[in-house]
Each structure stands twice: as structure tokens, then as C-alpha cells.
PAKOLTI-509738 format. One line per 8 residues: number of its first residue (from 0); their letters; for each residue y, x, z of N, C-alpha, C. Coordinates in steps of 0.1 Angstrom, whole numbers, plus 5000, padded with zeros to 4 digits. Example, Ala and Ser with C-alpha at 12.3 -4.5 7.8 and 13.67 -1.06 7.14 Angstrom:
<nodes>
0 = AS = 4943 5132 5078 4955 5123 5078 4967 5132 5078 ~ 4978 5128 5071 4989 5137 5071 5000 5129 5079
</nodes>
This chain:
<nodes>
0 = XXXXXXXX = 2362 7758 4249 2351 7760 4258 2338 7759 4250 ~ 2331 7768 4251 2317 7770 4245 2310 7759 4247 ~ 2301 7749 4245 2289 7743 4251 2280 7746 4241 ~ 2272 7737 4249 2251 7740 4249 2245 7726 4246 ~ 2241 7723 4236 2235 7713 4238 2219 7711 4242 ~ 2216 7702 4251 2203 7704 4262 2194 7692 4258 ~ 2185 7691 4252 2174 7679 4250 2165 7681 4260 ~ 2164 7673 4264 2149 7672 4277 2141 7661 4270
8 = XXXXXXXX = 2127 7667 4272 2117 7653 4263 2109 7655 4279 ~ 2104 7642 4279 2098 7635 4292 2081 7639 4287 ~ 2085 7647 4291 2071 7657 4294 2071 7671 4300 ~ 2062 7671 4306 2060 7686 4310 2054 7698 4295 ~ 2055 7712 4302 2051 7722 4299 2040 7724 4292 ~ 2032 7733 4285 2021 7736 4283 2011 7730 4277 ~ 2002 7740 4271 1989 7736 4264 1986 7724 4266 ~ 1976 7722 4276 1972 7713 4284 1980 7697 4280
16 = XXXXXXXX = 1993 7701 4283 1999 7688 4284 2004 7688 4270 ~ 2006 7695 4263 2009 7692 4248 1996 7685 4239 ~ 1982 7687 4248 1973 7684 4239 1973 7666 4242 ~ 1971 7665 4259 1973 7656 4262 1982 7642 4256 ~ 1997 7649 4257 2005 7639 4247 2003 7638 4232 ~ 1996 7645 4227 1996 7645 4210 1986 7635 4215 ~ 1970 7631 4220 1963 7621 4222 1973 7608 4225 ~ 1976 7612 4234 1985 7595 4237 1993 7592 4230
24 = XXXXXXXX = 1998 7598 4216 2010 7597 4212 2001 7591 4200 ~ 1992 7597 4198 1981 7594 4185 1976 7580 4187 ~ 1970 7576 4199 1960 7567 4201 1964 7555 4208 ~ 1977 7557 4211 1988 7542 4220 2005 7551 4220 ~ 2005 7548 4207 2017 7553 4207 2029 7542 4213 ~ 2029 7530 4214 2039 7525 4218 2040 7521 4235 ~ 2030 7529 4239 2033 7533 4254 2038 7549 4259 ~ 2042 7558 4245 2042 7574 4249 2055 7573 4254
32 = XXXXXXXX = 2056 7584 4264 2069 7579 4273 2080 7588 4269 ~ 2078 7596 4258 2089 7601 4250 2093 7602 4238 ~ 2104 7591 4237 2110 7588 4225 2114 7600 4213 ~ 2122 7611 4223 2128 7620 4217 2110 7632 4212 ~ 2105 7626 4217 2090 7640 4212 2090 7631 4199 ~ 2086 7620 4199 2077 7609 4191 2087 7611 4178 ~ 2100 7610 4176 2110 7610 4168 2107 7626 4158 ~ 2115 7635 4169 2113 7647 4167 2101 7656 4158
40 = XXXXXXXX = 2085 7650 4165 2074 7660 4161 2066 7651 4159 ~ 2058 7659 4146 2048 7651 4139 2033 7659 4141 ~ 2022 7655 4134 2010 7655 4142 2011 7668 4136 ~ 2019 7681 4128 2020 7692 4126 2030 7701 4135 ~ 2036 7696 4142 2050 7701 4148 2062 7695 4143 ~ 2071 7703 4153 2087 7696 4152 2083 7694 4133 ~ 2092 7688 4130 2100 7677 4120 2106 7686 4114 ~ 2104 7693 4101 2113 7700 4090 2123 7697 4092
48 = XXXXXXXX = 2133 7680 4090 2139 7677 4087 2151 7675 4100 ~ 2145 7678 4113 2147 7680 4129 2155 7699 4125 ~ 2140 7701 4123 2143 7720 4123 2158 7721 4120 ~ 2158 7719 4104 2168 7723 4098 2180 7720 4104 ~ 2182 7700 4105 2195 7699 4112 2202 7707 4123 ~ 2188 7706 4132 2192 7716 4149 2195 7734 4141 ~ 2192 7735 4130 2198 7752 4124 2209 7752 4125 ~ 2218 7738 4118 2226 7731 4107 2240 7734 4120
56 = XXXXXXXX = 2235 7729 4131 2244 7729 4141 2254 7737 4145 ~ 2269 7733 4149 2279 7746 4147 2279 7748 4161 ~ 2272 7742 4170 2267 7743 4188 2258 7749 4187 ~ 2250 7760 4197 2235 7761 4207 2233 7749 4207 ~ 2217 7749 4205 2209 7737 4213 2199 7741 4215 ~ 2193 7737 4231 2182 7742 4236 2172 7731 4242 ~ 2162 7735 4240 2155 7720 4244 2147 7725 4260 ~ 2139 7712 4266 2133 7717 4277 2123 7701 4282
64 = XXXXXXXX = 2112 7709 4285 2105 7700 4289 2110 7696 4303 ~ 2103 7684 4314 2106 7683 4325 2110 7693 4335 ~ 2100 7699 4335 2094 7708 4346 2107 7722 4342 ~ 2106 7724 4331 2112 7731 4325 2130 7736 4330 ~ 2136 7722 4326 2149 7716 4329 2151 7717 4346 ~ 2142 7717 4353 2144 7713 4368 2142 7730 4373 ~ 2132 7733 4369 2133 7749 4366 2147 7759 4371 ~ 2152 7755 4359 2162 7761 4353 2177 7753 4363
72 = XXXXXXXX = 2179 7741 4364 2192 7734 4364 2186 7727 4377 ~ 2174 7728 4386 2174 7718 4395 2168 7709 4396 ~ 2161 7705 4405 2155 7691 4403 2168 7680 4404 ~ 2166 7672 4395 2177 7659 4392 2175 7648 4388 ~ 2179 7639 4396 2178 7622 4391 2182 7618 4382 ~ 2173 7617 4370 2180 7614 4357 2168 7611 4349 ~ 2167 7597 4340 2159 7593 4334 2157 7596 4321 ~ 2144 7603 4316 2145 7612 4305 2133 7603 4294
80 = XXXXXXXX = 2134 7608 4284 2144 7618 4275 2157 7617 4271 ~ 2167 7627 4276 2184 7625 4272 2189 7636 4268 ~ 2202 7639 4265 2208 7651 4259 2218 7651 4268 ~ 2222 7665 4274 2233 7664 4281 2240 7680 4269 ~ 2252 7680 4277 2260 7693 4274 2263 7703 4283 ~ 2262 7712 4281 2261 7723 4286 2277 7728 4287 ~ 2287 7727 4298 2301 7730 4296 2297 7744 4306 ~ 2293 7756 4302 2296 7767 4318 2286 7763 4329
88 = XXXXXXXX = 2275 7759 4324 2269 7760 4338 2267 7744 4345 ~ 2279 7732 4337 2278 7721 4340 2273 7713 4333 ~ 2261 7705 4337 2255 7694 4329 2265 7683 4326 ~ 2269 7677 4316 2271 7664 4315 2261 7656 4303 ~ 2255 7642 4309 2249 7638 4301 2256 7628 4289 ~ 2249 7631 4279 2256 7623 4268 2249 7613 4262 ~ 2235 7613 4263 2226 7608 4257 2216 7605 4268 ~ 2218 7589 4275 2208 7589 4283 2194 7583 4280
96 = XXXXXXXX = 2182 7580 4290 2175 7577 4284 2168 7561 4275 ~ 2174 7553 4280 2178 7540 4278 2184 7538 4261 ~ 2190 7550 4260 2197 7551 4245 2186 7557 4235 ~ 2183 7570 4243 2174 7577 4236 2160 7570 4232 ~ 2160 7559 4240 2144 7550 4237 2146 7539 4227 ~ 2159 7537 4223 2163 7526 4216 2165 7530 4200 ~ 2165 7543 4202 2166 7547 4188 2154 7549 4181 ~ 2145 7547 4167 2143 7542 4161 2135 7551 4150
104 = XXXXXXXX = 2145 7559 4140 2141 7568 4134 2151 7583 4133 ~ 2144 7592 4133 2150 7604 4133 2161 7605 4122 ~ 2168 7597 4116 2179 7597 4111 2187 7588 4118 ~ 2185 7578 4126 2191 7574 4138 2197 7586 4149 ~ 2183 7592 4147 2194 7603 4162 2197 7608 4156 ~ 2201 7615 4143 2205 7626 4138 2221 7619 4139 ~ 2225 7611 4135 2235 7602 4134 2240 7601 4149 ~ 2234 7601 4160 2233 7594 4172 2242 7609 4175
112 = XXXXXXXX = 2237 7621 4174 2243 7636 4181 2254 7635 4171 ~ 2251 7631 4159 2267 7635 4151 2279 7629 4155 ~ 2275 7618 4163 2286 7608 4165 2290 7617 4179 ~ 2284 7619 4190 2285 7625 4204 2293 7635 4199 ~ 2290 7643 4195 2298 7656 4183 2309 7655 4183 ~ 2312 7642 4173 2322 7642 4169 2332 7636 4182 ~ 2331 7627 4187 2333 7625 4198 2339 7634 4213 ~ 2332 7640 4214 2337 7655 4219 2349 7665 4215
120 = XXX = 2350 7665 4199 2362 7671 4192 2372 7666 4190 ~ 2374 7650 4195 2382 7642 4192 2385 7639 4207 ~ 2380 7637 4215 2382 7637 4228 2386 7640 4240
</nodes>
């Protein structure tokens, strides 16, 4: 079975709100309420070292802001930022947000999806 892998960062859409969070993220970063942005993107954009991995991937992965993800799949009760998988149309979450806030540095999560990965192929 094909899957998708799905990142949701706990934010919304657009200009506006991208400028917004790069402020809050800049100026009280240890209250920004998305781990997976703050990890991910630097005060230039996503993370070279982000890019490449998510190239690197033998899965799709698609990311999505709030608004975005509810959009598309629903509004849904689920604390974000997390990664689910995409089996056909079925969300399953893999990565919730409690985990995703616990992690640290972007070689942490890079490690964090390898493991889920592997996990999946073994499972």
C-alpha cells in the first residue's frame, strides 16, 4: 500500500500569519506554539538540511498548515504539530503532538521519522 506522509505545523496559512510567527518565533521563542516550524525553518526558510532529507525520502511527504489540513481532511481533534500517514485516504497518526514538542533538534526528528519508517516496514 502506497502511503503519504502528512506534517501539520500549528499554524495557519499565509503571509500575514507567516510574518506574524517568524516575530514570535524571533522575539519569545520559547512560547512559539510550533515545535515542528521552529525545528524545521530558519530565519531564511525551511532548513537545507530538512529539504534534502524530505527529497531523501522513499515516501511522499506533504506538509500542511492548520487551516490547511482541515481543508483538505476535515476539521479534527488532534493536537498539533504531528505527522500522520496517509494509508488511501486514511489518516493515521504517528507522531503526536506531545512528542513532536519534546523533540529538541532537527536531527532528533530526523531520527524520530526514521524510526516510525522503519517501524511501519517491520510492522
Amino acid at each position: 500500500m502506497e502511503i503519504t506522509l502528512i506534517f501539520v505545523y500549528n499554524a495557519d496559512s499565509g503571509v500575514l500569519n507567516a510574518i506574524k510567527d517568524y516575530i514570535h518565533k524571533e522575539t519569545k521563542p520559547e512560547t512559539y506554539p510550533c515545535n515542528l516550524c521552529a525545528l524545521t525553518f530558519g530565519n531564511l526558510g525551511e532548513r537545507k538540511q530538512w529539504k534534502e532529507y524530505v527529497k531523501g525520502l522513499e515516501v511522499p511527504a506533504e506538509f500542511y498548515h492548520k487551516d490547511e489540513l482541515y481543508k483538505k481532511y476535515g476539521k479534527m481533534d488532534v493536537k498539533l504539530p504531528c505527522m500522520f500517514v496517509d494509508k488511501g485516504g486514511e489518516l493515521e497518526l504517528v507522531i503526536n503532538a506531545d512528542e513532536m514538542n519534546s523533540i529538541e533538534t532537527l536531527d532528533a526528528l530526523i531520527s524520530t521519522v526514521d524510526k516510525k519508517l522503519r517501524k511501519m516496514d517491520h510492522g
